[in-house]
C-alpha positions in Angstrom: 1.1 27.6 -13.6 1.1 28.3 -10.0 -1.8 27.7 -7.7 -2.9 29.9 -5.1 -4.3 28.3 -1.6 -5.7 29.9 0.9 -4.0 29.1 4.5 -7.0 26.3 5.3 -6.0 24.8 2.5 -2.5 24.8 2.8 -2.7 23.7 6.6 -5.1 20.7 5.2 -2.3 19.6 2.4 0.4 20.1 4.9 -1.1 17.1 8.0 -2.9 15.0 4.9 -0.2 14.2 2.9 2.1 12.7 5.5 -0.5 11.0 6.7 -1.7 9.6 3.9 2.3 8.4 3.3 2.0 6.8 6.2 -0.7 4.7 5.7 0.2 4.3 2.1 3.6 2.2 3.6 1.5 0.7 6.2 -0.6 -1.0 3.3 2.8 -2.2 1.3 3.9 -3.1 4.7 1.2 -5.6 5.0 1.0 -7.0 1.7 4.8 -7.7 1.5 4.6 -9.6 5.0 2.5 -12.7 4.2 5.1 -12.8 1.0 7.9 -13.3 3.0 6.4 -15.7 5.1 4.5 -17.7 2.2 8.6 -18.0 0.7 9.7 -19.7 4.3 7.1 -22.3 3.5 7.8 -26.0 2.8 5.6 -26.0 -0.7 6.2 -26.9 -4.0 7.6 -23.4 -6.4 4.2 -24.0 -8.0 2.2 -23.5 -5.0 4.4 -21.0 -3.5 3.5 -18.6 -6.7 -0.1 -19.2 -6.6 -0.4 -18.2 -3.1 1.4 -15.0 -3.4 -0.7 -14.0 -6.2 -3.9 -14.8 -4.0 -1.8 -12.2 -2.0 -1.4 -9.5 -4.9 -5.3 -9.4 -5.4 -4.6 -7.1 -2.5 -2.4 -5.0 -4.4 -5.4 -3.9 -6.5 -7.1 -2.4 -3.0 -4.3 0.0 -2.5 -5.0 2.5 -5.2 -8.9 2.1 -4.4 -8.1 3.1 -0.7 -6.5 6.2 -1.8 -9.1 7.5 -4.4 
């Protein structure tokens, strides 16, 4: 079933999705980097994995930012 939108519409779609892909990478972007770093780290493998889920309570935000 096709959808008809009316050229606002379309012009609003066409800049917000892009945009919103963009800051959609920026946010994996940033929750990825303090993973690589927290692997560098002299820690015990323990450790190491309880800090990068501390980390990954971030993940949760990143579907709630795009609601």
């Amino acid at each position: 079933m096709a959808v008809a939108l009316s050229p606002a519409q379309f012009k609003s779609l066409r800049t917000s999705v892009p945009i919103a892909g963009v800051g959609l990478a920026t946010d994996l972007y940033l929750l990825v980097l303090p993973i690589a770093a927290v692997m560098q780290l002299q820690l015990p493998t323990r450790r190491k994995v309880g800090v990068i889920l501390i980390f990954l309570t971030g993940l949760a935000s990143v579907p709630c930012s795009y609601r």
